[in-house]
C-alpha positions in Angstrom: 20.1 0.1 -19.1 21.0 -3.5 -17.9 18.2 -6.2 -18.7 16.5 -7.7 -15.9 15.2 -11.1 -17.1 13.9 -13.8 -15.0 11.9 -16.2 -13.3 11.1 -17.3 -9.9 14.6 -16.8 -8.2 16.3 -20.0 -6.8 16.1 -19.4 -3.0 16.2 -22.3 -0.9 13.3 -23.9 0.7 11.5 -20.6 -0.4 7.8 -21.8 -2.2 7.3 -20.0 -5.1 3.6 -19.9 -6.8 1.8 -19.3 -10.1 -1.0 -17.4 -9.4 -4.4 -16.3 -11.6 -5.6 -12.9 -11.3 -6.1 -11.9 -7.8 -9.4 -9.9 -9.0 -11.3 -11.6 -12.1 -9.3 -15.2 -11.5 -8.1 -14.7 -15.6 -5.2 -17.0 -16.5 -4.3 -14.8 -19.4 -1.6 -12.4 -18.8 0.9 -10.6 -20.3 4.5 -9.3 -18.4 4.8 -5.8 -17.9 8.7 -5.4 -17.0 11.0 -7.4 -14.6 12.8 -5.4 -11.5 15.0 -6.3 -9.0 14.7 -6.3 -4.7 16.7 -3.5 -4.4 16.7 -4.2 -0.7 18.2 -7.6 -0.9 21.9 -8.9 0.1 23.8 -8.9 -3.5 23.3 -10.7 -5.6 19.7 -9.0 -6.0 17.1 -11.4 -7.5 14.6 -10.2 -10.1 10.5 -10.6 -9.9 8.5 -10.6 -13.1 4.9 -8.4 -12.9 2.2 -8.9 -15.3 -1.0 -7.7 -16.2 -4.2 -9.3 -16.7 -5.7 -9.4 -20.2 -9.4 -9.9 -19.1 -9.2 -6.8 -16.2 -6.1 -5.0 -16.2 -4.8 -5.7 -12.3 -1.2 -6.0 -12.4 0.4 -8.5 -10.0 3.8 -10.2 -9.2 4.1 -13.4 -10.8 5.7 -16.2 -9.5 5.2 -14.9 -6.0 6.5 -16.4 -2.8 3.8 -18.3 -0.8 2.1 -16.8 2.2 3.9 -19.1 4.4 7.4 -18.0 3.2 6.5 -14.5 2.3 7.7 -13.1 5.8 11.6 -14.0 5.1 11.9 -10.8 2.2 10.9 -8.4 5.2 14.5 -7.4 6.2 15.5 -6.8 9.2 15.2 -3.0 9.4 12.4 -3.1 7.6 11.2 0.8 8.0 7.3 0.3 8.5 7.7 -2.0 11.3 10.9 0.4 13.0 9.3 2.3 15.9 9.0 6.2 15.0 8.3 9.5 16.5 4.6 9.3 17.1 4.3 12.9 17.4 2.1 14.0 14.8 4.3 16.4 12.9 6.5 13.5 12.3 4.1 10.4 12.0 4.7 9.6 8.1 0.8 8.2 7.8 -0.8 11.3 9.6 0.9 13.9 7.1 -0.2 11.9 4.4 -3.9 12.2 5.7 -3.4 16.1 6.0 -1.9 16.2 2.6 -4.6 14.8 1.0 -7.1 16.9 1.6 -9.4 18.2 -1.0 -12.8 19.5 -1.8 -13.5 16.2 -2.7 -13.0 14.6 0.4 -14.7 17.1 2.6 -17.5 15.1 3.3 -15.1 12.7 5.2 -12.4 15.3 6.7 -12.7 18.3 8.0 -9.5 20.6 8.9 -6.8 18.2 7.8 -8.4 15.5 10.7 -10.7 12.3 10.1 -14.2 13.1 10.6 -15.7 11.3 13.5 -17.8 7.9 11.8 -20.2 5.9 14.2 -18.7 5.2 17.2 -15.2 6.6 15.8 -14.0 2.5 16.1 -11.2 2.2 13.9 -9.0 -1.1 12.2 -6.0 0.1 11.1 -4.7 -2.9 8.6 -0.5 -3.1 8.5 -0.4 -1.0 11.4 3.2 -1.4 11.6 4.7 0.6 14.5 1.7 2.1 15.3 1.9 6.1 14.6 -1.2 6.7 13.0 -2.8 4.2 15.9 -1.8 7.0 18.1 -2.7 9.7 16.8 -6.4 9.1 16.8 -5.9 7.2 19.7 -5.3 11.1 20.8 -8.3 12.5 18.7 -10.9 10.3 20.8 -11.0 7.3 18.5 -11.3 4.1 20.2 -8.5 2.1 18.0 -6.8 -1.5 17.4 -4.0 -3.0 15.0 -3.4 -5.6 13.5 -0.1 -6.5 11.4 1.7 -10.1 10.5 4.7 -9.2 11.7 4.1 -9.7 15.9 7.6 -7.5 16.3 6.0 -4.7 15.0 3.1 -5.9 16.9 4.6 -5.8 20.2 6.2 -2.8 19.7 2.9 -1.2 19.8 1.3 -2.9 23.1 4.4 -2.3 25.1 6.0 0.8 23.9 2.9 3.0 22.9 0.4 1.3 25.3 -2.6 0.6 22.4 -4.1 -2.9 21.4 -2.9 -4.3 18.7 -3.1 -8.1 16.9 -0.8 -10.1 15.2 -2.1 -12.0 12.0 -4.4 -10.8 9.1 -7.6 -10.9 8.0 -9.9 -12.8 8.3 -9.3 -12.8 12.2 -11.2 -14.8 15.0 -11.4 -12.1 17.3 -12.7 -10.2 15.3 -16.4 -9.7 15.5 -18.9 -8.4 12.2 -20.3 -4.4 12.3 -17.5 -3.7 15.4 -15.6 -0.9 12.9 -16.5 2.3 12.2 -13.4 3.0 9.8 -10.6 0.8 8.6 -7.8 1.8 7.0 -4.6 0.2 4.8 -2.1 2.4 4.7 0.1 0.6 2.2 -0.8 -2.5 3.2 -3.4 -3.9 0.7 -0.7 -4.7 -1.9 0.9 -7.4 0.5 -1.8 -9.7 0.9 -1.7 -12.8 -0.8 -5.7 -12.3 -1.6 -6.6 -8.6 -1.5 -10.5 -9.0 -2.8 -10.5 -11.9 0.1 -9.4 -9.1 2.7 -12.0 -6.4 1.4 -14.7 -8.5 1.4 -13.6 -9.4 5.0 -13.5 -5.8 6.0 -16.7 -5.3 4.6 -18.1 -7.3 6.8 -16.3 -6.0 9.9 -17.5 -2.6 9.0 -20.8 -1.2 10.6 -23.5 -0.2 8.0 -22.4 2.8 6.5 -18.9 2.2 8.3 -15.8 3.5 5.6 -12.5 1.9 4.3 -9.6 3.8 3.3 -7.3 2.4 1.2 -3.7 4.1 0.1 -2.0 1.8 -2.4 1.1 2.8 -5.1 -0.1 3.7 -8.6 1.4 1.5 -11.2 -0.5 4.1 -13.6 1.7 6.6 -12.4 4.3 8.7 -14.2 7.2 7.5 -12.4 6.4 4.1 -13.4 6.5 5.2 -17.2 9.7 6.3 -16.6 11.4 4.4 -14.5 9.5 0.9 -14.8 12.1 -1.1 -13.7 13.8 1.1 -10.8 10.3 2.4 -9.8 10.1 2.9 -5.8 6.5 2.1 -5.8 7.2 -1.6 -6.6 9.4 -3.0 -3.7 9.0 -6.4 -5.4 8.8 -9.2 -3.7 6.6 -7.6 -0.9 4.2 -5.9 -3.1 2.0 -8.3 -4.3 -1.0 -6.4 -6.3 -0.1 -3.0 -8.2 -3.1 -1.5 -8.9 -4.6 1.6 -10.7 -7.4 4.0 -9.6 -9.6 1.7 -12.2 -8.6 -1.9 -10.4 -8.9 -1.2 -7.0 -12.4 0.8 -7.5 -13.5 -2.4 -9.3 -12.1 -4.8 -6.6 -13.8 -2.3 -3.5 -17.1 -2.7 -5.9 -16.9 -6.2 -6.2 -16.1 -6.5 -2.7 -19.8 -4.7 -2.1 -18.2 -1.1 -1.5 -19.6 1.9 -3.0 -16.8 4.7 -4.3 -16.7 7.6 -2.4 -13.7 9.7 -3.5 -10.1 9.4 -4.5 -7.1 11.3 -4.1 -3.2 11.8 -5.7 -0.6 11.6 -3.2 2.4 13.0 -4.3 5.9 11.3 -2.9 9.0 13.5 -3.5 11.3 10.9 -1.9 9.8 8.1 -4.0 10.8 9.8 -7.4 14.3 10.6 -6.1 14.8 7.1 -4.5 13.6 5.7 -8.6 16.2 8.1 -9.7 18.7 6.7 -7.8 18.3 3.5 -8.7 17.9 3.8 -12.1 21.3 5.2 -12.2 22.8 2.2 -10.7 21.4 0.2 -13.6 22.4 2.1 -16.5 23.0 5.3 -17.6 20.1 8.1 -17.8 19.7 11.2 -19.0 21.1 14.3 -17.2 17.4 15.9 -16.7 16.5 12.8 -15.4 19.2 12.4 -13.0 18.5 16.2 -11.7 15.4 14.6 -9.9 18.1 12.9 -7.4 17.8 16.3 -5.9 14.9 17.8 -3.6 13.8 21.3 -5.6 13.4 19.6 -8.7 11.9 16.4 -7.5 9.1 18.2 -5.5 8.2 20.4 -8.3 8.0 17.5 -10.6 6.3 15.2 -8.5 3.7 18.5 -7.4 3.1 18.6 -11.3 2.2 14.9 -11.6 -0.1 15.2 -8.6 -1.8 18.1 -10.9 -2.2 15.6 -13.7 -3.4 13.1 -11.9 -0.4 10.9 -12.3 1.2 10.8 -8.7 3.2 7.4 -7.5 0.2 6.8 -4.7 -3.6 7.3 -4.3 -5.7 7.4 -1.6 -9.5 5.8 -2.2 -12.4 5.9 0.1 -15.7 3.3 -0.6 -18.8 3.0 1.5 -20.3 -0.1 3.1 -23.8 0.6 2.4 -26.4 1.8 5.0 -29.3 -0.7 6.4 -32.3 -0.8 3.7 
């Protein structure tokens, strides 16, 4: 395959940063594999991701600064395009029903979210606002919040539900006034993801839950396909975590695990199939994953081992001693 070696790419006026460990603050790293934005005007820059030596997070490294962060979401970016809100075709809600296990009954119940509290939800990286809706349906009383204020629009005007622009933390936002918050594929953006959980911990009501669904970077696809790997979307993802990083960074944040769950992607293994062709040549089993029977049974097998390309984590803000 082609070699994808380099630094910070030479935008203009485009802050690039060093950075130490989002989770243990280490400054002793080692890289893991360079990859190219795949989504980016030719000719496509590369990112480097490395992995701590004193706690194993992986993260993107140079990185662009928060402030110039925004300019690598495309226009047409697809979480922030609005979408059928009808829940057979709301992309977030079918990955809550297909993550369902005996594990997680305490905290589902028939493919739906259990009511928590007073059923107040955060949804962090709303985006367009499907899954807002839906339990907007089921009797949750529910609010967004997502940087990009296009995508946060979109949801006041076109679906009708509260939603604010900006991240955490937020001033309008009061402690104990959420019953569940979730990050739907958001927590790998943030510039300082043990910064955002601790600040959802303390939005949370005693014994309040987060859910968190992040890309696994421990995954099998990864393995294969390190540098054409779907799950990456480098520069945008900034923290590529494993089922053992993030349940340190929710514990350090003052969570208490709950449960976790594989989420298997079909589409993600095909799209890393895809791309890996473009770079090089691969072998032909490999390249019969392009196509949708062999994909979904191979990706259903990884989900059985335990090596999907996403996970879904839920941690516990303690009760009131």
């Amino acid at each position: 395959m082609a070699e994808c070696v380099c630094s910070a790419p030479a935008y203009p006026k485009i802050a690039w940063e060093s950075t130490d460990c989002p989770l243990c603050g280490g400054n002793r790293r080692t890289i893991i594999t360079t990859a190219q934005d795949f989504d980016a005007p030719p000719p496509q820059p590369c990112y480097t991701v490395v992995r701590c030596l004193d706690c194993d997070l992986c993260y993107t490294n140079p990185r662009p600064s928060e402030a110039d962060i925004g300019r690598f979401y495309y226009d047409g970016y697809v979480p922030h395009q609005l979408q059928s809100v009808r829940p057979k075709r709301n992309g977030k809600f079918r990955q809550c029903r297909r993550s369902i296990t005996s594990k997680m009954r305490p905290d589902w119940e028939h493919g739906e979210i259990k009511p928590i509290g007073q059923n107040r939800l955060l949804d962090f990286g709303c985006g367009s606002g499907g899954f807002l809706h839906v339990m907007y349906q089921r009797g949750w009383q529910v609010l967004g919040i997502d940087f990009s204020s296009k995508a946060v629009q979109q949801v006041q005007e076109e679906l009708g539900l509260p939603a604010l622009a900006g991240t955490l933390p937020h001033p309008d936002l009061a402690p104990s006034s959420f019953d569940l918050i979730t990050l739907w594929h958001a927590l790998e953006h943030v510039h300082q993801p043990l910064d955002v959980l601790c600040e959802i911990h303390r939005l949370l009501a005693p014994g309040g839950k987060v859910l968190v669904a992040v890309p696994n970077i421990d995954s099998a696809p990864f393995h294969w396909f390190p540098q054409a790997w779907f799950g990456l979307d480098l520069p945008r993802h900034l923290t590529h975590f494993t089922p053992v990083t993030l349940k340190e960074m929710l514990y350090r944040a003052g969570f208490q695990f709950e449960a976790i769950q594989m989420a298997r992607h079909s589409y993600w293994l095909r799209q890393s199939v895809q791309r890996a062709c473009r770079r090089g040549k691969i072998s032909l089993p490999l390249k019969l994953l392009q196509y949708n029977l062999p994909s979904s049974f191979v990706s259903r097998c990884y989900l059985l081992a335990g090596r999907s390309d996403s996970f879904i984590m839920i941690a516990k803000k303690p009760d009131e001693m």
